[in-house]
C-alpha positions as CSV (number, residue, x, y, z in Angstrom):
1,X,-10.7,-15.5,-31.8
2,X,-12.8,-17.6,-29.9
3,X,-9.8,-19.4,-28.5
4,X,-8.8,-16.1,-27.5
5,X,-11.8,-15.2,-25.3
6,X,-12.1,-18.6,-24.1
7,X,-8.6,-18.8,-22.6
8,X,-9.2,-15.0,-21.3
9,X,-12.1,-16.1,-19.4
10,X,-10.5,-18.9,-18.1
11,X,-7.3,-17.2,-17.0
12,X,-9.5,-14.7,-14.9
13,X,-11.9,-17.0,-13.5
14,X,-8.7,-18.5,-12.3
15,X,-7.3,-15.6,-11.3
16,X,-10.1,-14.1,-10.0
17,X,-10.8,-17.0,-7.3
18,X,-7.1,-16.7,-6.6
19,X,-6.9,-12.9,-5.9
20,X,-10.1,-13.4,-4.2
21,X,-9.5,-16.1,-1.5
22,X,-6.3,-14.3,-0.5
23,X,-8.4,-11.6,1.1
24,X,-10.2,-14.1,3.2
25,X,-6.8,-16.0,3.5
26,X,-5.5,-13.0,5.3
27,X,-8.3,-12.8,7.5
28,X,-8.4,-16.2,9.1
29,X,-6.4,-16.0,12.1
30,X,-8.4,-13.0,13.3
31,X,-11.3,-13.1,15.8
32,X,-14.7,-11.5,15.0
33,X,-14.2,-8.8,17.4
34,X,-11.2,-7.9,15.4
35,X,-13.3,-7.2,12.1
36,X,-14.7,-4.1,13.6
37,X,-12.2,-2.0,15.0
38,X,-11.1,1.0,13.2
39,X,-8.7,3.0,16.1
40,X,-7.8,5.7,13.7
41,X,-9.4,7.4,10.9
42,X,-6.2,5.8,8.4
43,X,-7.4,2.3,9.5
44,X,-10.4,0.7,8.2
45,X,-11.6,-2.5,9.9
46,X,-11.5,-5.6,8.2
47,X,-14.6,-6.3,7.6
48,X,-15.1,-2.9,5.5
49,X,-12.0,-3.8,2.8
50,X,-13.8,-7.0,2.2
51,X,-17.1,-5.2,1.6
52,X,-15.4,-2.6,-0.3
53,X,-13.4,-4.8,-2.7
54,X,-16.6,-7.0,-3.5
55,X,-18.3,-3.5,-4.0
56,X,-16.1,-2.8,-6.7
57,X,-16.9,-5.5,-8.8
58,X,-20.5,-5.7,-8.2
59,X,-20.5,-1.7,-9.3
60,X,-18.4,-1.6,-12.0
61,X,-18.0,-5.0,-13.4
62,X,-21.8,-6.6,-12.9
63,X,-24.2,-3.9,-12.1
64,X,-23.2,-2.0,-15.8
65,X,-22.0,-4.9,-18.4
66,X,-25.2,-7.6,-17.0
67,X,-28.5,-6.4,-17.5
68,X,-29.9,-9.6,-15.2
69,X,-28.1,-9.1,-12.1
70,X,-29.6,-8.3,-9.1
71,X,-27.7,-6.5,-6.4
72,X,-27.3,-7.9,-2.8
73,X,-28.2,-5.2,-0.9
74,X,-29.5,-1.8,-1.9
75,X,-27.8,-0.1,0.9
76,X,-24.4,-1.6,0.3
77,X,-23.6,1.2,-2.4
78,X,-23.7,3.6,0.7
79,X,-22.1,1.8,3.4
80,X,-18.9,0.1,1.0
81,X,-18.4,2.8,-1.6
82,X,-15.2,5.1,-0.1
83,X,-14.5,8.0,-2.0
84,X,-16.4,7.8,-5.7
85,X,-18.2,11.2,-5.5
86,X,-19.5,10.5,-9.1
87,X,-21.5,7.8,-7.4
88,X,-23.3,9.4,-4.8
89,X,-23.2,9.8,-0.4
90,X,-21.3,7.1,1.7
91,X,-20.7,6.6,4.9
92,X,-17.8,9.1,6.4
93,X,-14.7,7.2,6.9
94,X,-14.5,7.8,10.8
95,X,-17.7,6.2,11.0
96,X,-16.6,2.6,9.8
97,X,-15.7,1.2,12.5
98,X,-19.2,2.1,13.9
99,X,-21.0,0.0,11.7
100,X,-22.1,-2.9,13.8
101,X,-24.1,-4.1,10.7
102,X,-23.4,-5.3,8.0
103,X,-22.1,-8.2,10.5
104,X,-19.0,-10.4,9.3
105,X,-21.5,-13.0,8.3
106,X,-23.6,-11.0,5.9
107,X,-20.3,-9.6,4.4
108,X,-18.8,-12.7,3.8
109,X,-22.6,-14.0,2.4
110,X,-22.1,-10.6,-0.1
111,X,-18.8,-11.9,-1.1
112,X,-20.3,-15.5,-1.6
113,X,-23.2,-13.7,-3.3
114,X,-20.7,-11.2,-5.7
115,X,-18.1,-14.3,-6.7
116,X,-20.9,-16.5,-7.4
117,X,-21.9,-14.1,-9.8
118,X,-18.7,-13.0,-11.3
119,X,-17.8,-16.4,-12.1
120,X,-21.1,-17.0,-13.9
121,X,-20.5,-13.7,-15.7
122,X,-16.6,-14.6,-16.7
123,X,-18.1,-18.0,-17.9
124,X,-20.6,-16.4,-20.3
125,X,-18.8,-13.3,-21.3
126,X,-16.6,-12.0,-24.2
127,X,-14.4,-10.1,-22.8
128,X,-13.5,-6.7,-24.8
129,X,-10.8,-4.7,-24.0
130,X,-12.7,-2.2,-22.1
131,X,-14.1,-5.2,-19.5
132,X,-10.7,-6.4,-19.3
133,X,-8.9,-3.8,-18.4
134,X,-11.4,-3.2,-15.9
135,X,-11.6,-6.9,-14.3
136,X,-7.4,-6.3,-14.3
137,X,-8.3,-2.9,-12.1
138,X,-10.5,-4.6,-10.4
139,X,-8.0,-7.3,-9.0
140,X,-5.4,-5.4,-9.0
141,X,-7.0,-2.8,-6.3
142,X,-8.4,-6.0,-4.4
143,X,-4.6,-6.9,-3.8
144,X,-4.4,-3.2,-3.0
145,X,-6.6,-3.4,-0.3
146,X,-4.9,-6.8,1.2
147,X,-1.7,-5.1,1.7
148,X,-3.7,-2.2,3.3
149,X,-6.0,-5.0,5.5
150,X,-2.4,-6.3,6.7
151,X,-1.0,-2.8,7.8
152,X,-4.8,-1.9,9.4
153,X,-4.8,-5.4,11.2
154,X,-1.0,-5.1,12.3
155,X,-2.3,-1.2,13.6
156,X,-5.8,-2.8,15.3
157,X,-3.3,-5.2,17.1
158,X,-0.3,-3.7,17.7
159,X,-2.4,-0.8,19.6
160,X,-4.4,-3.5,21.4
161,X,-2.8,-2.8,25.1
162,X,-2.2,-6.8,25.2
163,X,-0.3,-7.0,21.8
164,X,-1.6,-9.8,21.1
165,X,-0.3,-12.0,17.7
166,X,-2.0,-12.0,14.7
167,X,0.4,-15.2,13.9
168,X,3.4,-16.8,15.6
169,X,4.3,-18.1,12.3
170,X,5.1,-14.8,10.8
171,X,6.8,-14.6,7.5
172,X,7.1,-10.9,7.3
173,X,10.8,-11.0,9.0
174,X,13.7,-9.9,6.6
175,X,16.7,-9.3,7.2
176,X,18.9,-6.3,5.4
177,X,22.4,-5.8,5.3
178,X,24.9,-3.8,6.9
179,X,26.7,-3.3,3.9
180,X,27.1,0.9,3.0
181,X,27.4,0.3,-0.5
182,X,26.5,2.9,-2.8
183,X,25.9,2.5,-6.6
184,X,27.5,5.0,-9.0
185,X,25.0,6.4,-11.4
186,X,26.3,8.2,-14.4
187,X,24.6,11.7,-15.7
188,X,22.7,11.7,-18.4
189,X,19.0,11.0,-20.0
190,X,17.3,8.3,-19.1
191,X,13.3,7.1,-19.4
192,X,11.3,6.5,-16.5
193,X,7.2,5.4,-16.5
194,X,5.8,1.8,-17.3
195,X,6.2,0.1,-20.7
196,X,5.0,-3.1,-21.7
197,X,1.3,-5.0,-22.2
198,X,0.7,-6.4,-19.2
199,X,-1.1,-4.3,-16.3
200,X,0.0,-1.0,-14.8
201,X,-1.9,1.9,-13.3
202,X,-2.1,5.0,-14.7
203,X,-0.5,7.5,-13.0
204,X,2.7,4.9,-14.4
205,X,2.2,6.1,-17.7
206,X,3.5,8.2,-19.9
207,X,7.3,7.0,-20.5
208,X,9.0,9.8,-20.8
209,X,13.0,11.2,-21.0
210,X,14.6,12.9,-17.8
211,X,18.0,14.3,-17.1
212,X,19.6,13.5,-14.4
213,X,22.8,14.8,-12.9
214,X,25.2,12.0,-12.0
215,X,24.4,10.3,-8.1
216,X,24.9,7.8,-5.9
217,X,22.0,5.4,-4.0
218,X,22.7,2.8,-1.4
219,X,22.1,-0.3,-2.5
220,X,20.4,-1.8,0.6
221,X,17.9,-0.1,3.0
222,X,18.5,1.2,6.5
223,X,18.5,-1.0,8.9
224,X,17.1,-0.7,12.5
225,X,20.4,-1.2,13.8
226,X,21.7,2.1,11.9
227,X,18.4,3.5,12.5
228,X,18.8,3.0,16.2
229,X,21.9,5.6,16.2
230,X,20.0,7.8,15.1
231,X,17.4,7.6,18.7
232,X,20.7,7.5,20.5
233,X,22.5,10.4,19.3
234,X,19.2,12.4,20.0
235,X,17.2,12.6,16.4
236,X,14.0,13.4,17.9
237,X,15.5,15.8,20.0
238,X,17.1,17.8,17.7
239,X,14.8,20.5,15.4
240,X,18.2,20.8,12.9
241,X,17.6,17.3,10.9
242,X,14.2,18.1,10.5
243,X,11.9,20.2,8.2
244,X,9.2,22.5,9.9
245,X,6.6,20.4,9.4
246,X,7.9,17.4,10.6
247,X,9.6,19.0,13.9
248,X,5.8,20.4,14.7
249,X,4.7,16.8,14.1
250,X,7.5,15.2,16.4
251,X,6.5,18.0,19.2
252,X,2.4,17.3,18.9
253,X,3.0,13.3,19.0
254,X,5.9,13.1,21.5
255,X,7.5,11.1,18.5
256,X,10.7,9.1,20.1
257,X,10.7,6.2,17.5
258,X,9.5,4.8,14.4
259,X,5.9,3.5,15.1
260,X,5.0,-0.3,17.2
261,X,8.6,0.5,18.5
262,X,8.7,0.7,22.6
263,X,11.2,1.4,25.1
264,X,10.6,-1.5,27.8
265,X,13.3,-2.8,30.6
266,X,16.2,-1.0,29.2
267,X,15.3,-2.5,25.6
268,X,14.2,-1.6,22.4
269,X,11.1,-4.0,21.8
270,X,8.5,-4.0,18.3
271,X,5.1,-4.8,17.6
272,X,5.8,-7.9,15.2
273,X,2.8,-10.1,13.7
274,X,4.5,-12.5,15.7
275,X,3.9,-10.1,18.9
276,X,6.0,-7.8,21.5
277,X,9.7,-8.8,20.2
278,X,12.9,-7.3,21.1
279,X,14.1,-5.3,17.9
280,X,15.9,-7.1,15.5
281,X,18.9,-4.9,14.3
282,X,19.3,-6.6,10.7
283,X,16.0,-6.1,9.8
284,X,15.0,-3.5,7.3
285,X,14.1,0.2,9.6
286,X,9.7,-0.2,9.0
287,X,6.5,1.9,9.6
288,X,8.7,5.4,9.5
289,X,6.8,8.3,7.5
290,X,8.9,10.9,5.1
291,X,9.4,13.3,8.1
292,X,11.3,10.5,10.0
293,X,13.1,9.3,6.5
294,X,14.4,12.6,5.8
295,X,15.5,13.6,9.4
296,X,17.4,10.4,9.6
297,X,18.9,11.3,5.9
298,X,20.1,14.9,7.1
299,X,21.7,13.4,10.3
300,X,23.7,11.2,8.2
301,X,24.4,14.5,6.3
302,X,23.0,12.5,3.0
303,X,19.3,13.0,1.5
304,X,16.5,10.6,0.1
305,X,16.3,9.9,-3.5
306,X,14.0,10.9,-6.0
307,X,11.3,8.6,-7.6
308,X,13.6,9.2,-10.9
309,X,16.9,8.5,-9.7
310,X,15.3,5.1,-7.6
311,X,13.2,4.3,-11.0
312,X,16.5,4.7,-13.2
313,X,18.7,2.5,-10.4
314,X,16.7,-0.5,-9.2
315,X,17.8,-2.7,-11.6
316,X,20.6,-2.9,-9.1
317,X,18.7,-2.3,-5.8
318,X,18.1,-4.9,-3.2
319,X,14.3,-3.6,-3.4
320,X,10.9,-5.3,-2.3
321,X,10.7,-5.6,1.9
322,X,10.0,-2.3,2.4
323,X,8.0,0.9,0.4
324,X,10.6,3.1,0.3
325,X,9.9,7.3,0.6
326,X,11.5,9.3,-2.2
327,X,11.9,12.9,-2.3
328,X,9.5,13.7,-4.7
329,X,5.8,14.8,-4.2
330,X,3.1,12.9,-6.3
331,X,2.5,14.7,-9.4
332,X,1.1,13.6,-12.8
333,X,3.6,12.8,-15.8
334,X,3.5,14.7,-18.8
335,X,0.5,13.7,-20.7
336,X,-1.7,12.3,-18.2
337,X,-5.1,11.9,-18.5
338,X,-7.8,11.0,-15.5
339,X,-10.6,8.4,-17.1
340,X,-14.0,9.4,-17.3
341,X,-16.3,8.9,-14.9
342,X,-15.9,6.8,-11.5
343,X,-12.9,5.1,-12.6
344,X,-10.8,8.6,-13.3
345,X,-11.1,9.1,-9.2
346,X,-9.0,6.6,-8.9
347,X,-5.4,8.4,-8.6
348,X,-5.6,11.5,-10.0
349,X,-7.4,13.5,-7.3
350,X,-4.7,12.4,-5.1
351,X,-2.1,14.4,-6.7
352,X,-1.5,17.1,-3.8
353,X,0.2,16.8,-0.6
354,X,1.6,13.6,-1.3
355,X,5.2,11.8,-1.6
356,X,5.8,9.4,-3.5
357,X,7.0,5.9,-2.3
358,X,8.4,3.2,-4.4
359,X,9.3,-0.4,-4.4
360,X,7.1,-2.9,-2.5
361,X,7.0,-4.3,0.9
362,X,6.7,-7.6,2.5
363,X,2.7,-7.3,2.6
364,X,2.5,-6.7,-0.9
365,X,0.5,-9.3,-2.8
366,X,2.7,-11.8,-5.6
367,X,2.4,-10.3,-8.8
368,X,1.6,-7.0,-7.7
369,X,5.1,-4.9,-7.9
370,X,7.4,-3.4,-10.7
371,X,10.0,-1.0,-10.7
372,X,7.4,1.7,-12.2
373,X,4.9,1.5,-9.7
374,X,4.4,4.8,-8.0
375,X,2.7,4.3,-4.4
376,X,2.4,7.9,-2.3
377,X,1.0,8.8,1.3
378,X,1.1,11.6,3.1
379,X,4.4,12.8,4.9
380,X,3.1,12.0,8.3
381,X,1.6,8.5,7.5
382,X,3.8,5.2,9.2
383,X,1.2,2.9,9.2
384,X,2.7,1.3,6.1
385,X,5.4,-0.9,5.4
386,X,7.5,2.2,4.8
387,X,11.7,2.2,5.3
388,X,14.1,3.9,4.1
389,X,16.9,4.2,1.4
390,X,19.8,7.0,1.1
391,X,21.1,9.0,-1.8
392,X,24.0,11.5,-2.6
């Protein structure tokens, strides 16, 4: 048993300082001014995700399980916690970006401070179930947060009037095919929801058996050159490919194109980490929300899929560069169960007004996608590596 613990604790102090330096990895090629900036009420600046994250484990992991610690700051549970109601005010999330202070120093001296700690902690501790699976939470909503702190910095840049790079040696560029296959899929009852030991969040669980009727999903996502027919045959212009809610939205935002995309010299040009670029056509169609996804779906006179039929069929999927909207809205499986306290704020409040996205993107962390994972946004959210695949 002792074995056990000891190569626990030395798996997570591993993967702790891992998962941990990523965040700050991410952050390098950004100036200080950049940390601050929070253009939209969706975007937090940089320097709040790596307060928040290091927040996280200081509240739930060190301030309850060791009686000696000492916490950093007194006021950091006000300024870093974001929406954990069962532990008390915080500062309103349009007002971020107007915290001066904290400065970028003292958060990364807090994050100094916090791992410091942790790793002391990890070295010294048994770890019980309950502590592991919330260390596992822990990192797990750290890599979270470091696919959200590359879509905030690519929105903080790409809306900087200069579009400046965040790196000329961007990696996020994949290319898609043109291939229209589609993949049969047979009726019948299949079971959807996570399975296994290893980590999972939990509005994942709850395997459970649906029926489908039998369907067809394309095997790779849309591409921004088949998106691009879609502008030029008039898409935005036309209410009949689009649901109410979504035509009101393309009216009140003058929506043309999928967001970082601009019309310059007779050429389609993106916002790229890389800077202004002229649109690649095989790359996968990115940062479109669920209105835009299902307009461009009913102009090809197909539809999205749902989370069940893309859960049931990505075995054979070219999945993974972009989060991909489904048509289903975010509701709880049968069976499931918020945690008590803090921790059950985690997913299930958020079960309203929301679709469902699955897959990954380019942005998301190693290790950190599977076939069950269930991400959701609102309808009108693009800030995200979002695309698109088609069903019918």
């Amino acid at each position: 048993m002792q074995v056990k613990i000891a190569v626990n604790q030395e798996n997570f102090i591993k993967k702790y300082k891992t998962v941990r330096s990523h965040s700050e990895t991410i952050c390098k090629p950004l100036e200080i001014e950049d940390y601050v900036v929070q253009p939209i009420v969706d975007v937090s600046p940089p320097k709040w995700h790596l307060g928040h994250t290091t927040w996280f484990f200081e509240t739930f992991i060190l301030k309850p399980y060791n009686r000696d610690y000492k916490v950093f700051n007194d006021q950091y549970d006000f300024v870093f916690n974001s929406y954990y109601e069962s532990l008390g005010a915080r500062v309103v999330r349009t007002d971020r970006g107007n915290l001066s202070r904290p400065s970028v120093t003292d958060v990364y001296r807090y994050r100094t401070y916090v791992d410091q700690h942790m790793e002391v902690f990890l070295q010294n501790t048994a770890l019980s179930e309950e502590l592991t699976a919330l260390l596992e939470l822990g990192l797990n909503h750290e890599q979270q947060h470091q696919e959200l702190l590359y879509s905030d910095i690519k929105y903080i840049l790409g809306h900087n009037p200069l579009f400046p790079a965040y790196s000329i040696n961007s990696v996020f560029n994949q290319n898609s095919s043109q291939n229209n296959e589609f993949i049969k899929i047979e009726s019948g009852i299949y079971e959807i929801g996570y399975q296994g030991d290893d980590f999972c969040f939990d509005n994942e669980l709850g395997r459970h058996k649906v029926y489908l009727e039998s369907f067809e999903i394309a095997k790779y996502p849309v591409t921004n050159a088949q998106y691009l027919e879609f502008i030029t045959d008039g898409g935005y212009t036309n209410f009949k490919y689009w649901h109410s809610e979504g035509w009101e939205w393309v009216k009140e935002n003058t929506a043309k194109s999928p967001l970082y995309w601009h019309y310059i010299d007779q050429k389609w040009m993106n916002y790229t980490f890389a800077g202004l670029k002229e649109i690649d056509l095989n790359e996968p169609v990115c940062h479109v929300n669920f209105y835009e996804a299902s307009a461009f779906a009913s102009w090809k006179g197909l539809r999205l899929p749902t989370e069940t039929e893309w859960e049931v069929a990505s075995p054979d999927l070219n999945w993974g560069q972009r989060w991909e909207w489904t048509d289903s809205a975010y509701l709880p499986y049968p069976g499931f169960q918020k945690a008590p306290g803090a921790i059950g704020e985690y997913n299930g409040k958020f079960m309203i007004s929301q679709m469902v996205l699955r897959g990954a993107s380019v942005a998301t962390p190693e290790g950190h996608s599977r076939s069950t994972y269930r991400n959701f946004f609102h309808p009108r959210h693009q800030w995200q590596f979002m695309g698109i695949r088609l069903a019918k």
